[in-house]
C-alpha positions as CSV (number, residue, x, y, z in Angstrom):
1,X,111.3,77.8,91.3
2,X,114.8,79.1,91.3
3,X,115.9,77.6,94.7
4,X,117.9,81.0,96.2
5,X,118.9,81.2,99.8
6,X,120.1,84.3,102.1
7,X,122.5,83.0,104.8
8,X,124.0,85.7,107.2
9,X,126.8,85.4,109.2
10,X,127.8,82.1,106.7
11,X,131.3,82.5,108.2
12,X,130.9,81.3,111.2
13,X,131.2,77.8,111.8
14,X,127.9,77.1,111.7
15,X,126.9,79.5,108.5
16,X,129.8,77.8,106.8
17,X,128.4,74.0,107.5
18,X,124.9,75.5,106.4
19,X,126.2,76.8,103.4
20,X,127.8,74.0,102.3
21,X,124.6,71.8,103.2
22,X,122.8,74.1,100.8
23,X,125.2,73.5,97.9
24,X,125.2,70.4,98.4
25,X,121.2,70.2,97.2
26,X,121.7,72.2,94.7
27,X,120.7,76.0,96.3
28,X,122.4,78.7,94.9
29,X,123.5,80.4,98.0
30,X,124.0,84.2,99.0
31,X,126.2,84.3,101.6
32,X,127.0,87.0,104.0
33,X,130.1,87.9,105.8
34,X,131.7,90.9,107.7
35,X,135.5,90.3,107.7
36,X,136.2,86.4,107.3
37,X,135.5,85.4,103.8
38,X,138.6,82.7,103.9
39,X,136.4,79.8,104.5
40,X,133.9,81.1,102.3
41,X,136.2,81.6,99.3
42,X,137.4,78.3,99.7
43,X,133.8,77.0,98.9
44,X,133.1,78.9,96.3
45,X,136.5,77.9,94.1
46,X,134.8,74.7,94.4
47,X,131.1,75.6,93.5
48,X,130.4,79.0,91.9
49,X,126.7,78.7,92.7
50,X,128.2,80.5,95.9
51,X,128.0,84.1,96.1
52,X,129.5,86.0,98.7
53,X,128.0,89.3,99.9
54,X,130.0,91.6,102.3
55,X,128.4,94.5,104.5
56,X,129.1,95.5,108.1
57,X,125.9,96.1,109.9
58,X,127.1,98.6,112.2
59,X,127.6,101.2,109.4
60,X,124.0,102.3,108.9
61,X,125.2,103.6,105.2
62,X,126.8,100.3,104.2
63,X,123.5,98.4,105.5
64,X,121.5,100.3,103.5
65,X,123.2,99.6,100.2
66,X,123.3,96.0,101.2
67,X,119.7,95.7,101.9
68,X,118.8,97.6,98.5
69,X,121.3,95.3,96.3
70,X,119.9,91.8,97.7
71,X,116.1,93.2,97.2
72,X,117.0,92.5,93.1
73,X,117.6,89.1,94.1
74,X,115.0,86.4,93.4
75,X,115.7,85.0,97.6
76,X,112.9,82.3,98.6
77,X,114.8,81.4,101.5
78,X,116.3,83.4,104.0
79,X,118.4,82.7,107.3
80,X,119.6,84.6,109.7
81,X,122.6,83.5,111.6
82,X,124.1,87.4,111.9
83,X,125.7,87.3,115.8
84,X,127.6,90.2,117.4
85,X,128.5,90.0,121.3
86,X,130.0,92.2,123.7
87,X,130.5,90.3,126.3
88,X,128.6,93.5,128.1
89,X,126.6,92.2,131.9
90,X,123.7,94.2,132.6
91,X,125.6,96.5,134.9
92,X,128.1,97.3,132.2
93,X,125.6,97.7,129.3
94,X,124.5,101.3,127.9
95,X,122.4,102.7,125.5
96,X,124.9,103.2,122.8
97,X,126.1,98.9,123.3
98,X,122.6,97.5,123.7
99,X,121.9,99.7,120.1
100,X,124.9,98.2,118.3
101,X,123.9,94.9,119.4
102,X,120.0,95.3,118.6
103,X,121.4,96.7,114.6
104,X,123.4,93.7,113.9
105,X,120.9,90.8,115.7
106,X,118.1,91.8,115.2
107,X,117.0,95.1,113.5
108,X,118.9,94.9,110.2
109,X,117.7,91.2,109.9
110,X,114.4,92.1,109.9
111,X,114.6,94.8,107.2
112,X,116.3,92.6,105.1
113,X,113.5,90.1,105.6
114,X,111.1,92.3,104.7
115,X,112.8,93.4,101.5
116,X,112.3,89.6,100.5
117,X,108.7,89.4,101.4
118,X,106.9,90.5,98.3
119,X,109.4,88.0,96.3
120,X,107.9,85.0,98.3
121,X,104.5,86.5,98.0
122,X,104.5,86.4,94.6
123,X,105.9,82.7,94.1
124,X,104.2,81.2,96.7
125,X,106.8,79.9,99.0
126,X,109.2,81.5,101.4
127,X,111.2,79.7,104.5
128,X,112.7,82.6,107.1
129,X,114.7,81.2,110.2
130,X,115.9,83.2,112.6
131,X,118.6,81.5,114.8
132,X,118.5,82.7,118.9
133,X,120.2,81.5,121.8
134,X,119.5,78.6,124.4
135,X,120.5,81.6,127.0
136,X,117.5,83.8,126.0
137,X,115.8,80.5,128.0
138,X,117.4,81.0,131.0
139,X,117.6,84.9,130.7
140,X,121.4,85.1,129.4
141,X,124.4,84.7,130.7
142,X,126.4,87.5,133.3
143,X,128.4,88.6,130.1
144,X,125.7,88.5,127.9
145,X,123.3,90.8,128.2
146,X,123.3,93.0,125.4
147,X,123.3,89.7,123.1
148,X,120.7,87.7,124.5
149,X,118.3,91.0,124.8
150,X,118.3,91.3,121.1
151,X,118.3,87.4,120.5
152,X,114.9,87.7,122.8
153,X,113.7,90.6,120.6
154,X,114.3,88.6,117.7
155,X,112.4,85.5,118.3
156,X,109.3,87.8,118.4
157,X,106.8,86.8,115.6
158,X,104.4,89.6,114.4
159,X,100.5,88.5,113.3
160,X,101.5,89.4,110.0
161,X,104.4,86.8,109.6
162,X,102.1,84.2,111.4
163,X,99.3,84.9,108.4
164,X,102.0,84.2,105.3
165,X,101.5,80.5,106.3
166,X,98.7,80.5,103.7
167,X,100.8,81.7,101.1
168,X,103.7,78.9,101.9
169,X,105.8,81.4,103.6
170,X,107.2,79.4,106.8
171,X,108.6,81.4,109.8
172,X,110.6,79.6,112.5
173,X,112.6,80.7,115.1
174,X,115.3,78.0,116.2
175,X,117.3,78.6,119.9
176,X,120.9,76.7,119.9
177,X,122.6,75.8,122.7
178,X,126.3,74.8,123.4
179,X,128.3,74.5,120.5
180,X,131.2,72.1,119.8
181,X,133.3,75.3,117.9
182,X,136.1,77.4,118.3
183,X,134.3,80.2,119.6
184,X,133.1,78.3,122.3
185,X,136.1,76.2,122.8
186,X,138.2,79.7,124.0
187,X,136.0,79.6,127.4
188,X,138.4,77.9,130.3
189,X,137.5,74.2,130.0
190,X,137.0,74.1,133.5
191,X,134.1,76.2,133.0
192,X,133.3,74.3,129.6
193,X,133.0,71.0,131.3
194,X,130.6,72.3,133.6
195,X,128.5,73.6,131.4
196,X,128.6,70.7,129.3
197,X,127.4,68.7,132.6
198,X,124.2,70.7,132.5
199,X,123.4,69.3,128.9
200,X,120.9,66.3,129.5
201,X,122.8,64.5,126.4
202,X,126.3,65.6,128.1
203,X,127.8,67.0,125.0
204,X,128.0,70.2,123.0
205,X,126.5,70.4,119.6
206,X,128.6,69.5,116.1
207,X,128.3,72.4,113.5
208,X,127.0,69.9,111.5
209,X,124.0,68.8,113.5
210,X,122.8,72.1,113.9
211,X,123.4,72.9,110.2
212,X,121.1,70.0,109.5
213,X,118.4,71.4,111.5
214,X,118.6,74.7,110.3
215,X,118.1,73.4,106.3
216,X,115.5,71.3,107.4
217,X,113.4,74.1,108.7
218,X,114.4,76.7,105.7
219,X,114.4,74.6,102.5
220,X,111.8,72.8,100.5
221,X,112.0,69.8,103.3
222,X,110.0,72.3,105.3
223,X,106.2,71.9,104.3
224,X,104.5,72.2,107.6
225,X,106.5,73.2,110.5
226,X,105.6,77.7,111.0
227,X,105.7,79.9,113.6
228,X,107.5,77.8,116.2
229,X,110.5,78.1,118.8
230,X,112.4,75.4,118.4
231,X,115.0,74.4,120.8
232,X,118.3,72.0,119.7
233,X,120.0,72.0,122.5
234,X,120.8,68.4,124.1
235,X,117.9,68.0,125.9
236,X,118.2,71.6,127.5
């Protein structure tokens, strides 16, 4: 079996630790990026079984050549880490920002997953992870809405998915909660210690940690755990 995994958003910190994870045992990696492909091109000087696949999801057009190019690809594993917030509160959201947020979270993830299905099918093994939120939990944060709606809307698992166990095709969804990263570090650290206080373990996740966890669940190391929520989260 040619060991080939899908990561999306691999630029963030998070994709970027999972990708490198990855390479390290020997996966080729497709990895996915909107604008920041720095990081990424870094990595790949150094190993070229990196390949690095760019596509804005809120272009429907552009989407829809991405989706039909990575369907040639023999991908047993696929991950979704694709992420776009608004910082939109319920009162704030409309149709038109709750839509942009559904296309790039959860939507175009799930075509794409289906493109790989037959692919898995046909060799016996597949491992999709879709990575949510701790907030979906608590029912988001007050800037937050349109993100954590579509992070809830992707942690839905259709009967069919659920059935593919007996064809070694693994489905998780895994929630993260507060991340140790730049992104996160930007909030007031006022506010950041507070949250952190909330944490049972009373400390924000490494990239790394969470990285772990996610190639765990979507490479061979996976041979029983399917259609679960899984929570890493300190405790949370």
């Amino acid at each position: 079996m040619k060991k080939n995994v899908l990561i999306l958003g691999a630029s963030s910190e998070i994709g970027l630790a999972t990708t490198r994870l990855f390479l390290k045992n020997k996966w080729s990696v497709y990895a996915h990026y909107n604008k920041n492909k720095k990081e990424l091109e870094k990595i790949q000087f150094e190993n070229q079984m990196l390949h690095l696949l760019k596509c804005n999801f809120e272009n429907l057009s552009e989407t829809n050549k991405f989706i039909k190019k990575i369907y040639i690809k023999q991908i047993c594993s696929f991950v979704n880490l694709a992420s776009y917030m608004d910082n939109k509160s319920y009162k704030e959201s409309s149709s038109a920002s709750l839509i942009k947020a559904l296309m790039v979270n959860t939507i175009t993830p799930i075509q794409i997953q289906k493109k790989l299905l037959p692919f898995m099918i046909k060799i016996n093994f597949g491992r999709i992870l879709n990575v949510s939120s701790i907030g979906v939990k608590y029912g988001g944060g007050e800037f937050t809405y349109n993100y954590s709606f579509s992070k809830q809307a992707l942690e839905y698992i259709p009967a069919y998915l659920r059935n593919l166990t007996n064809k070694n095709i693994l489905t998780n969804v895994l929630r993260v909660g507060v991340l140790d990263i730049k992104r996160e570090k930007k909030i007031k650290e006022k506010n950041m210690n507070k949250r952190i206080k909330l944490i049972p373990i009373k400390r924000a996740a490494k990239a790394s940690e969470v990285a772990e966890t996610i190639f765990n669940l979507s490479s061979e190391k996976n041979t029983y755990i399917a259609n679960e929520k899984i929570t890493i989260a300190g405790g949370e």
